[in-house]
N, C-alpha and C positions, 0 to 999 in steps of 0.2 A: 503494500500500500504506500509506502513513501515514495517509491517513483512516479504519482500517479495526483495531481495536484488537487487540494483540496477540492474549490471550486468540480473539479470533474468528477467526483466520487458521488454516491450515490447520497442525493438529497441538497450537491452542491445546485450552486447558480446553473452552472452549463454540465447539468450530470450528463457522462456518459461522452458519446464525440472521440472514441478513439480506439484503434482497432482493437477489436477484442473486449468489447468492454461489457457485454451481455455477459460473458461467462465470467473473466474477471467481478466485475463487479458480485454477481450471485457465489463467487466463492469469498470475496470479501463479508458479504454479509451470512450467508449459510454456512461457509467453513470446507475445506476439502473434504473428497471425498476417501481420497489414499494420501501420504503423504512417504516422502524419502528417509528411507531407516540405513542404516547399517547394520549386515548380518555377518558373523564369523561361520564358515562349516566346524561342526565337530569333527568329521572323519576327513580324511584327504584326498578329497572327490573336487576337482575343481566344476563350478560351479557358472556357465555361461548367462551370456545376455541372452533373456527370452524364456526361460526356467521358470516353472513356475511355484508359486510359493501355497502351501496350504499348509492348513492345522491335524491337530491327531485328528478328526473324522473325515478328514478326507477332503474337506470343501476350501475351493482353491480362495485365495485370501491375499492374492498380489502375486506379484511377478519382478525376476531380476532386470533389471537395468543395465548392468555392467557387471563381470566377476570374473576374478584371476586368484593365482597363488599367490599369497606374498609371501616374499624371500626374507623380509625380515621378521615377518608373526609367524612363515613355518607350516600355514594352514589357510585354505582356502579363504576370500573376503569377497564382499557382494554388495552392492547397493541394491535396494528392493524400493518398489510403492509398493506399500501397505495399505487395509483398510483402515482408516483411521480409528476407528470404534473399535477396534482387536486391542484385547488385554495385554498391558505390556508383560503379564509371565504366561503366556498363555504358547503351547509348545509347540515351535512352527519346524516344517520339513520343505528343503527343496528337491522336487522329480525331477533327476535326473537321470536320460533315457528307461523311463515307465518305475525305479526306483526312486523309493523316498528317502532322503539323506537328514539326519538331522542339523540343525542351523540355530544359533544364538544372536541374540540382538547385542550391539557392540556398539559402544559409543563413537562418534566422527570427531576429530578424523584419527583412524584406527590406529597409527602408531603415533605418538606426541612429540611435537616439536622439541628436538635438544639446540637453541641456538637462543642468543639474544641478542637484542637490540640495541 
C-alpha cells in the first residue's frame, strides 16, 4: 500500500485510476488470499518450482514458487504461497513426483546475514 498514493486508495479523492487497481485495491481491503512463506525439506529430496504443497489429509494448500538445495543449510529450501488461513503448526508435505515429502516452515531469509555496516 505505500506505493500507491493516498488520494488513489480506496475511499480517496480519485480512488482507483491505475492499472491493477480492482484487484489490488480488494486485497488491500479483504486481505490475501495465499501469501509467500519459506519452507525447509526435512528429507533431501530437492524440491522444484511448481510442486505442490498440501497438509496430512491430503488437500492441496499452495504450491512452490522456487526451490533448490542449499549448500550452506545442507537441505532442501522452497518459497511457497500458502493459504493464508493454514495454521502456522499445522503439518505440511510437498509431492514430489506422486510422493509426499515432508516440509517445515523456516523463517526469511533462510540463512542470516554475517556482515555489517
Amino acid at each position: 500500500g505505500w506505493a500507491i498514493a493516498r488520494a488513489r486508495r480506496s475511499g480517496g479523492a480519485k480512488q482507483g485510476g491505475f492499472p491493477g487497481a480492482q484487484v489490488t485495491l480488494r486485497e488491500m481491503r479483504e486481505g490475501c488470499a495465499r501469501k509467500l512463506v519459506g519452507l525447509c525439506g526435512v528429507e533431501p529430496v530437492p524440491v522444484r518450482s511448481g510442486a505442490a504443497i498440501v497438509d496430512a489429509d491430503g488437500v492441496e494448500r499452495g504450491s512452490v514458487t522456487s526451490g533448490t538445495v542449499s549448500p550452506s543449510l545442507g537441505r532442501p529450501v522452497m518459497l511457497a504461497r500458502l493459504d493464508t488461513a493454514l495454521a502456522a503448526d499445522r503439518a505440511l508435505f510437498a509431492v514430489v513426483r506422486g510422493k509426499r515429502h515432508p516440509v517445515a516452515r523456516a523463517p526469511l531469509p533462510f540463512v542470516p546475514k554475517r556482515y555489517r555496516r
